[in-house]
Structure formats: structure tokens, C-alpha cells
C-alpha positions in Angstrom: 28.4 113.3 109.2 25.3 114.7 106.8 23.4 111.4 107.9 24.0 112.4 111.6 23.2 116.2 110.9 19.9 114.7 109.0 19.2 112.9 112.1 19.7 115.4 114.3 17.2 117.8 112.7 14.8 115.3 112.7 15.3 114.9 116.2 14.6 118.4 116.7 11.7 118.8 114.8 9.7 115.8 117.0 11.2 116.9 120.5 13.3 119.6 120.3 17.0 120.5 119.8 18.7 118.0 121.9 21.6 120.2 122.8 18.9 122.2 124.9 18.5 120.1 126.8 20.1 121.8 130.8 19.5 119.1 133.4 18.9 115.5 133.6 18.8 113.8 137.1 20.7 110.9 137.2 19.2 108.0 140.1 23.4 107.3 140.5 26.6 106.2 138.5 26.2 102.9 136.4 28.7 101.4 139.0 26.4 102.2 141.8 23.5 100.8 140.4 24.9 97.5 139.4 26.5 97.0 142.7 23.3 98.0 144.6 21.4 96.0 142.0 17.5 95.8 143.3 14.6 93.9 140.9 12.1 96.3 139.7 14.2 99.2 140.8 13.4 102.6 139.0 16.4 104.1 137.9 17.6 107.0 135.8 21.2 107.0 134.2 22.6 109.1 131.9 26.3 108.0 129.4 27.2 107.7 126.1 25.6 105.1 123.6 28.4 102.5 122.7 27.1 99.5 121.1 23.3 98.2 119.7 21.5 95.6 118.6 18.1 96.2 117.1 15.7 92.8 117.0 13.0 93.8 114.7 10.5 95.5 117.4 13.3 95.2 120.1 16.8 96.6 120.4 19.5 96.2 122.9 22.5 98.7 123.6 24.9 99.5 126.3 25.1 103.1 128.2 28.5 103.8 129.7 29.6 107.0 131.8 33.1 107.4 133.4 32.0 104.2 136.2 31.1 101.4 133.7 28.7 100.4 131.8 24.9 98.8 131.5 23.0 96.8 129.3 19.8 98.9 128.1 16.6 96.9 126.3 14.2 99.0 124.4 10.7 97.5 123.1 8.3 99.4 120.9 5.3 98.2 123.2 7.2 99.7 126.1 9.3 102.7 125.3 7.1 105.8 124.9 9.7 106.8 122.3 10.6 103.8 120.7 10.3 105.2 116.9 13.1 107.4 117.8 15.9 104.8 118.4 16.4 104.8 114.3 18.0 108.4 115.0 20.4 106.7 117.1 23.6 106.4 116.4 27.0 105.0 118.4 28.2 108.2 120.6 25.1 110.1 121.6 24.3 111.1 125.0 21.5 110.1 126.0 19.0 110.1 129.2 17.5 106.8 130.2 14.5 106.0 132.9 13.1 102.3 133.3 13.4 99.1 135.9 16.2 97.5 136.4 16.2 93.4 135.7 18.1 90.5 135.1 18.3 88.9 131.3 18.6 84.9 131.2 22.3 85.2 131.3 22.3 87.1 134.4 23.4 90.3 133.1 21.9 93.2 134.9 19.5 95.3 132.0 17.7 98.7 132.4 13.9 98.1 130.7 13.6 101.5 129.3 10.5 103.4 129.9 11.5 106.1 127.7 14.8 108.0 126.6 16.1 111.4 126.1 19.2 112.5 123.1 20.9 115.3 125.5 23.6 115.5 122.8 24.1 114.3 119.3 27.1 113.1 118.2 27.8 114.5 115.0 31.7 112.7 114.0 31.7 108.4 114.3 34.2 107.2 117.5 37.3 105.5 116.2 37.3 102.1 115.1 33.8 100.9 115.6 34.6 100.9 119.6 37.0 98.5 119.0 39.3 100.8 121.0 41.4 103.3 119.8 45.0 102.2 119.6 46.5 104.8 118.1 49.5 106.0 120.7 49.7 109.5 119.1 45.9 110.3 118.2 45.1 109.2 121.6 46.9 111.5 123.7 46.6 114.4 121.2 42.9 113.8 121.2 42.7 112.4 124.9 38.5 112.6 124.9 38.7 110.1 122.3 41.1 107.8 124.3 39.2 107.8 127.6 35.7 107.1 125.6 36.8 104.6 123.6 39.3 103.1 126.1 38.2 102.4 129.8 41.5 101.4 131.1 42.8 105.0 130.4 39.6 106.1 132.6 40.7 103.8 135.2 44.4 105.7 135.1 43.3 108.8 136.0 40.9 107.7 138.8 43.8 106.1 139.9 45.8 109.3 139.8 43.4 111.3 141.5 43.4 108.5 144.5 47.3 108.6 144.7 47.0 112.2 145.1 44.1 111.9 147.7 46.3 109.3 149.6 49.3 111.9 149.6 47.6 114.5 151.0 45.8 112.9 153.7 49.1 111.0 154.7 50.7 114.5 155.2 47.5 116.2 156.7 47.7 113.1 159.2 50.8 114.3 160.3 50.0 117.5 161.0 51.3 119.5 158.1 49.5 122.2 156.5 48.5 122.6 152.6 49.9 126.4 151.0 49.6 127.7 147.7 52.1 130.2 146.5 52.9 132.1 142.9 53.2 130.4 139.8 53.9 133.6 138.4 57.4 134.8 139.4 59.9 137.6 138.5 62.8 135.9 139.3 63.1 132.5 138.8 64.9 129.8 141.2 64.6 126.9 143.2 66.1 124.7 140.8 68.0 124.5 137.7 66.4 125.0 134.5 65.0 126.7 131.7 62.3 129.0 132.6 59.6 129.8 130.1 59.1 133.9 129.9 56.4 136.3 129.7 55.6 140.1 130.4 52.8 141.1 132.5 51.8 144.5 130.2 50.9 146.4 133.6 53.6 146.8 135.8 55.7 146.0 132.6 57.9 143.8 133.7 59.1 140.3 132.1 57.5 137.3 134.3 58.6 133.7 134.6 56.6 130.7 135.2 57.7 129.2 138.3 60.7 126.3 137.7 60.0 125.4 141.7 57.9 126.7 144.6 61.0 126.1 147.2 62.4 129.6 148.1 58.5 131.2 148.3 57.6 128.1 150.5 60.7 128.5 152.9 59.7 132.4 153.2 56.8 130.9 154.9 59.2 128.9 157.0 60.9 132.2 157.8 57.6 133.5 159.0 56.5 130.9 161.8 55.1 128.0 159.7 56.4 124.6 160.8 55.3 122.0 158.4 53.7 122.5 155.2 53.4 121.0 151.6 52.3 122.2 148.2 51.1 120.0 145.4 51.5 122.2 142.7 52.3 123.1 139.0 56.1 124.2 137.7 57.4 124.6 134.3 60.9 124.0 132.4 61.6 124.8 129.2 63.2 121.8 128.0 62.8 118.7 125.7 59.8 116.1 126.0 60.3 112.4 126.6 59.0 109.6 128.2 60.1 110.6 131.7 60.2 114.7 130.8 57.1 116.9 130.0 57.7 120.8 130.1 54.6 121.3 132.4 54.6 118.8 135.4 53.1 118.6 139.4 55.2 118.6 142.0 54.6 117.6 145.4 57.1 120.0 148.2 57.3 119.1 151.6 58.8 121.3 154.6 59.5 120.6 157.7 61.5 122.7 160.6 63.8 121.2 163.4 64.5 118.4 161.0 67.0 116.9 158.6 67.4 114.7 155.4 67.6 112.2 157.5 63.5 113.0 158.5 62.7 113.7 155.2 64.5 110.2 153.7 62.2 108.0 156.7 59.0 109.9 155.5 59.5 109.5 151.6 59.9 105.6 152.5 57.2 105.6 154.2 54.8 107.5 152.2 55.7 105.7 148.7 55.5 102.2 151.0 51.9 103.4 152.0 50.8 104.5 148.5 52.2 101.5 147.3 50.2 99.2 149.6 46.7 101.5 149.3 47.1 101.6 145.9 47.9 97.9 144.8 47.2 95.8 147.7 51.1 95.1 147.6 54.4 96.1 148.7 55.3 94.1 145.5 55.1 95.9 142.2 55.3 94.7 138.9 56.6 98.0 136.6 57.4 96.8 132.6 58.4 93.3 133.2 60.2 93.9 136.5 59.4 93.3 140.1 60.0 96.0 142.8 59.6 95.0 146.1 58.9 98.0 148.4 59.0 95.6 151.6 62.7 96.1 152.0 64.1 98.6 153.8 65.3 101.4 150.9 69.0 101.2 149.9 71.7 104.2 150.6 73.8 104.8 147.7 76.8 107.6 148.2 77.2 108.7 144.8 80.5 110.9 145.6 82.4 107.6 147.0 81.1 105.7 144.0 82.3 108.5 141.3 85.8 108.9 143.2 86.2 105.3 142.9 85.3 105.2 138.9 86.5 108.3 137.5 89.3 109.3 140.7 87.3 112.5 141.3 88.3 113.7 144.6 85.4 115.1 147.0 87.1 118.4 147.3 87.6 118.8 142.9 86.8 122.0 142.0 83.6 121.7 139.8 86.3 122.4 136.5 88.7 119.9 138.1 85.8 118.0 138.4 84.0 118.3 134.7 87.8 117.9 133.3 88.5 114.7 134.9 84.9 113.5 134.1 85.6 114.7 130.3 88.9 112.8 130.3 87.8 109.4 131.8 84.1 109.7 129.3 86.6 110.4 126.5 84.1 114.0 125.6 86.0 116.3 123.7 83.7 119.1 124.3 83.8 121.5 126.9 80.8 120.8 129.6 78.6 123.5 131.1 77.9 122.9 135.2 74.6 122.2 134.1 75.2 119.4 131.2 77.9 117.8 133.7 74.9 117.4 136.0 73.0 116.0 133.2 75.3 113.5 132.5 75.4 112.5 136.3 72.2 112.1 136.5 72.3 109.8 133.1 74.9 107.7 135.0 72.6 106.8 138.1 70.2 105.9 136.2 72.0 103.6 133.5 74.7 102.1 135.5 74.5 102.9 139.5 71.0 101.7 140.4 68.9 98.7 140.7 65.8 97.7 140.0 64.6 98.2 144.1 64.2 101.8 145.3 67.5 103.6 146.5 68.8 106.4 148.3 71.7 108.2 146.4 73.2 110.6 148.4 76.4 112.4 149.0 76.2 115.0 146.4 78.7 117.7 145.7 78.3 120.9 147.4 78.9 123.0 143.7 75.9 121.0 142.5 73.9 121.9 145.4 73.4 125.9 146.4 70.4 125.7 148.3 71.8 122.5 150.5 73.5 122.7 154.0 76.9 121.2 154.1 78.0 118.1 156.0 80.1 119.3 159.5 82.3 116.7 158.8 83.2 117.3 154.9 82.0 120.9 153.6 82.5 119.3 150.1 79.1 117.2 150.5 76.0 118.3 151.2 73.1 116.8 152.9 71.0 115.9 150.3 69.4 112.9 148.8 67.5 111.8 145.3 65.6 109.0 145.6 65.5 106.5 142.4 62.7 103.7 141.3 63.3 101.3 138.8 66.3 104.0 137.6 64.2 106.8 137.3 64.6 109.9 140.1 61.1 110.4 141.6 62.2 112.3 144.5 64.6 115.2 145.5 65.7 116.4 149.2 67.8 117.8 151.4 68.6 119.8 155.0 67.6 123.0 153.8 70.7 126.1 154.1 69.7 128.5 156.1 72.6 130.1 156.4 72.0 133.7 154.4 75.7 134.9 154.0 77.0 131.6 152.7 73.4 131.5 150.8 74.6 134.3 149.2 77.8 133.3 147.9 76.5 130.0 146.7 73.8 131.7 144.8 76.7 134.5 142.8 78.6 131.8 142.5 75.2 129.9 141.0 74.5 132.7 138.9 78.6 132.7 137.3 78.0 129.0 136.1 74.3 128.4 135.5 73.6 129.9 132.1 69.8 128.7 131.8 68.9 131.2 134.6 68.9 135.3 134.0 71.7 136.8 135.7 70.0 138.4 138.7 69.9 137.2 142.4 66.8 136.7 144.5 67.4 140.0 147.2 64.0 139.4 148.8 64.8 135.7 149.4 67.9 136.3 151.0 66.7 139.1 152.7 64.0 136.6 154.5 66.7 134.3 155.6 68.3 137.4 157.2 65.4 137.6 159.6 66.6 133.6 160.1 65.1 130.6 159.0 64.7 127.2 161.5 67.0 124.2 160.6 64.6 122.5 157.9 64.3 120.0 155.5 62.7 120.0 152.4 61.3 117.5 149.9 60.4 117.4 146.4 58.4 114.7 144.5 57.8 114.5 141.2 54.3 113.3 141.1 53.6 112.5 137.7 56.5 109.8 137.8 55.3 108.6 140.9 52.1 107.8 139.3 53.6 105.9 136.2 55.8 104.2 138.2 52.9 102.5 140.6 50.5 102.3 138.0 53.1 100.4 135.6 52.9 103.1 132.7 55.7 103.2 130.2 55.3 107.0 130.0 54.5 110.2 131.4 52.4 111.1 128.6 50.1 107.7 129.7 49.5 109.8 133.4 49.0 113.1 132.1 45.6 114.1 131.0 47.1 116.6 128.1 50.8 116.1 127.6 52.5 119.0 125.4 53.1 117.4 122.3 54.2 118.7 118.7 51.7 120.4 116.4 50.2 118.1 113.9 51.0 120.4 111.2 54.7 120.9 112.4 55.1 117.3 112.4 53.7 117.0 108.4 
């Protein structure tokens, strides 16, 4: 690092501090260039320094930014600042200008006219650029991952495409985008653990949002039809490879329509990311095949519990947890929301396969924001849709209903210990004013994305996972 801080100040003392450097036009990406390749073409790129090769009074190096890289060739006859390449060092930023050419080999080469350091870099990349392959360094330090390895790059441009493809699928069909709090003083939507704060002016405590749902349906209630929010909720629960405590969401409402709507246009949606994405309705995800050309199954979970552990569809959710206890041989008295847990653990381990499916059928206890079938008031119109065993998507004919809202929500409230003990008055008071018929749909984006990108873990998908302190960890 003193050698680097040496070279710097020499830098500085022939042409000035390079990081005061504000502006440098850039001609276009490296991509661009190469594919539009032109002899003789003046260009001017800008990237990172990551490899050289000095021939006496010639050096070669490669330039990369976030599109690819270019092969740069520097001669001291020829650069007007050729003395200054012995300040270089792997990882500086640096400006170039020349004519583009092709070398014997047929690599495309940027003849450098001159070059500019617009930022030192004072600490050596990991590994020689080798590639860092480190799991933990490279998502707690993520900038050195996506310098040193381009594949990660390639992941989040991905990302960002998936999410471009989602919202203009939706926009397509006519819904609208909304934003709504993240902030909220009385969590709900969903089951969980909110995290808590306290906004010091109106002094009140302040929870970050565990779901967007009952804000978005308020806009139902006031005369919007069809709207989605891509957007950011938090739980306050462990980390894994398919958990992370802050996550994006992707809800979808829609009035005058059923699960039944919402279940043909998740299908349709993941079948069109699928094909935009990787060129196939066959997907390769760790070692396995998914083939997203086939229609989706439809599993009924309650039929498929009744017949493996003689729960009844009309068990009381005690009934229910004590003949689940019994058959799982658990000693230990289940709370609603660990049974629920463990439900979910049993899709995805034993009643799933490798093809995406519908589970549906879900138990009307489990479900206080779902409408209940006519025919069975037991059930609830709701499905969870899973991909290679893991749930990516959550939906269901939304209750509108606001006196039985009600009762489902105290009786929520009685059994949901995660969730302070206070009910939502201005949500129910909306539905008063009625609410259309509606579904709704939530997807969890960030498993979405591992799944069709074939990542083993959310952690690969998400820019900054929450991870463990270093020094907590020592």
C-alpha cells in the first residue's frame, strides 16, 4: 500500500491529484465498441486496469467496465504519457483515448494516444485477478466480487432484466404501478416478525412493513382496478439460503377476479420470464431439469394432509396442531405459527416435484385475509405456488367481507404471538365503505431470480445480503 501511496503522489506532482479528476467522456461501453468494431475508429473508454504486460518500450493491458473488456497497447513513441504507465498498477481507473485496430490474432486493441489515472487504487484486488472465490468475503465485500468476478456482474444485469420483463408484462395488461409506506404503525399483511422503531416526533413506535397488501387493497377500496407494487418488506427472522430479513416483493391486485385469474397469470408470467430470459421453457436449476412447457400441476394440500395424518378439513386449528403433534411424534406444544412452519417444511420436502405446482386448498385458520370456498367454509381460496420445492409465490381471492374480516383478524391476533396485540381499525374501516371481489398476488422476487438464473442461494441474487458481523463471528 506505501508503494501505491508513493505512486500516487508522484502522480500528483506531474499531472495533478487524480481523484480530481470530475468528468471523463466516454465514446461508449467496451461492449458497444467491440460489437460496432470500425478500423481506425477514435474512441474513448473509461474501466478499471486488470491485467499488463510491459515489452520493454511497449506494454499491453486490458480495460474492463461493467460490459466487458478491451485489449489496450501503449508505445512510448505513441502515447503522449507513456513514462507514466510505471505508476500503474492492477485496479486503477483510468481514461483512455486512441484508434481502435485489430492485433495479428484478431483481437480487437485500443492504440492509446494518451491516458488519464481518474482514481488510484490504493489496496491490491484479491488473488492476482484470478477471481475471488471466497463465498463469504465475496458477498460481505460484494465490490470486490463483481470486479474480480464477471459472472456475478452478469447476475445482476440479469436481475434487473427479470424485473424489467415483470413490469412491462403487467403494464401490458393494463395494470398500474403504486408505491405505498414502508413505514407502518401497525403491522399486517402477513405473518411474521416485524422489526421496530420510534419515529421521535409524533412519538410513536413504527414498524417496517412485513407486507404492502392491506395499504394496496385500500387503494382497491378507493376505485383502482389493477395495480402492482414491486417493493421492499422486512421480517425479523433467521437468514438462510432461501430467507434473508430484507427481501422485494412483487404484489399484484386485481378486482372482479379470483385465484383462479391470479393462478393463469402467475403461469403465464414465470412461463414468459422463463422464455425471455433463457431462450427456454426448459430450465436447468442445480442439476435438475424444470420444464415450464407443461401445463402447472394443482396440488390440494388439505386432501393430501387428511389422507397422511387423518386431519379432518373442519379440525379446529388445536385439533389440528394435536393430531399433527401426535402422527410427527413432537412432544412440544406448537404455536399456530410454528405448525404453519412445519407445513410449509412438508411441501417442500415430501409433497412436491421437481416441475412447478399449484398447492392449494389451505385451511381457513391459516388464512385471515382469504375468502372462503361456498362449498366448504373450512378452505379458502388460496394458492402457493412451488419451484423446484421452494414457494415463490403466494395468492388468493381476497376477503372482502369486513365483519367476518374482523373476527378473523381477533381471532389472528389471539393465536399469532409475533404480531403486537392491536387490530388494524383503519383497514377494516375501508372495507366498510366495500371493497370489489379481488384477487391478490404475491411473488417473492428474489427467489424467482435464483431459481431462473440457477443460483444456489439468495445471497448469490442479492446485491448486499444481511450477514453476521465479522467481529461477532471471531
Amino acid at each position: 500500500m506505501q508503494e501505491r501511496l508513493d505512486k500516487l503522489a508522484r502522480i500528483s506532482e506531474k499531472t495533478g491529484n487524480p481523484y480530481s479528476q470530475n468528468r471523463f467522456e466516454k465514446t461508449q461501453t467496451i461492449a458497444a465498441v467491440k460489437s460496432e468494431f470500425l478500423e481506425e475508429k477514435e474512441v474513448s473508454l473509461a474501466g478499471r486496469l486488470t491485467t499488463r504486460r510491459e515489452h520493454g518500450k511497449s506494454m499491453f493491458c486490458d480495460l474492463r467496465d461493467f460490459s466487458g473488456h478491451i485489449q489496450c497497447y501503449l508505445r512510448k513513441d505513441a502515447t503522449e504519457n507513456f513514462e507514466q504507465t510505471k505508476e500503474l498498477d492492477i485496479g486503477d481507473v483510468l481514461g483512455v483515448s486512441g484508434k481502435l485496430f485489430k492485433t495479428k490474432t484478431g483481437e480487437i486493441t485500443v492504440f492509446v494516444s494518451k491516458f488519464t489515472v481518474l482514481a488510484k487504487a490504493l489496496r491490491s484486488l484479491p488473488e492476482k485477478w484470478h477471481g475471488l472465490k471466497d463465498i463469504e468475503l465475496r458477498f460481505r465485500k460484494r465490490y470486490l466480487d463483481l470486479i474480480a468476478n464477471p459472472q456475478s456482474v452478469a447476475i445482476f444485469i440479469k436481475r434487473n432484466q427479470i424485473v424489467k420483463e415483470i413490469r412491462s408484462f403487467l403494464d401490458q395488461k393494463g395494470f398500474i404501478e403504486v408505491e405505498t409506506p414502508l413505514l407502518h404503525s401497525i403491522p399486517g399483511g402477513a405473518s411474521g416478525r416485524p422489526f421496530k422503531t420510534f419515529h421521535n416526533a409524533l412519538g410513536l413506535d413504527i414498524y417496517l412493513r412485513i407486507a404492502p397488501e392491506l395499504y394496496l387493497k385500500k387503494l382497491l377500496v378507493g376505485g383502482f382496478d389493477n395495480i402492482y407494487e414491486l417493493n421492499r418488506s422486512f421480517r425479523n427472522e433467521g437468514i438462510s439460503v432461501r430467507h434473508n430479513p430484507e427481501f422485494t416483493m412483487l404484489e399484484v391486485y386485481s378486482c372482479y377476479k379470483d385465484y383462479a385469474y391470479m393462478m393463469e397469470l402467475t403461469e403465464n408470467m414465470i412461463k414468459e420470464l422463463a422464455k425471455r430470459i433463457n431462450e427456454s421453457l426448459m430450465l436447468d436449476y442445480q442439476d435438475k431439469t424444470i420444464d415450464f412447457s407443461r401445463k402447472f400441476r394443482i396440488f390440494s394440500l388439505a386432501s393430501k394432509l387428511k389422507e397422511d395424518f387423518g386431519v379432518e378439513f373442519d379440525d379446529s386449528p388445536q385439533e389440528f396442531i394435536k393430531k399433527m403433534s401426535s402422527r410427527l411424534k413432537i412432544k412440544e406444544n406448537l404455536s399456530r405459527s410454528q405448525i404453519i412452519k412445519l407445513i410449509e417444511d412438508l411441501i417442500e420436502e415430501k409433497y412436491y416435484g421437481q416441475e412447478p405446482v399449484f398447492v392449494t386448498d389451505f385451511y381457513t385458520w391459516m388464512s385471515p385475509l382469504a375468502k372462503a370456498k361456498k362449498d366448504n367454509p373450512h378452505i379458502v381460496e388460496r394458492f402457493e405456488l412451488f419451484i423446484a420445492g421452494i414457494e415463490v409465490a403466494n395468492a388468493y381471492s381476497e376477503l372482502n367481507d369486513p365483519v367476518e374480516q374482523k373476527k378473523r383478524l381477533v381471532k389472528q391476533l389471539d393465536t399469532e404471538e409475533e404480531l403486537p396485540k392491536k387490530l388494524d381499525e383503519d383497514f377494516l374501516e375501508a372495507l366498510e365503505y366495500g371493497m370489489p371481489p379481488a384477487a391478490g398476488l404475491g411473488i417473492g422476487i428474489d427467489r424467482l431470480v435464483m431459481i431462473l438464473l440457477n443460483q444456489p442461494s439468495l445471497k448469490e441474487v442479492i446485491l448486499f445480503p444481511l450477514l453476521k458481523p465479522k467481529e461477532a463471528e471471531e
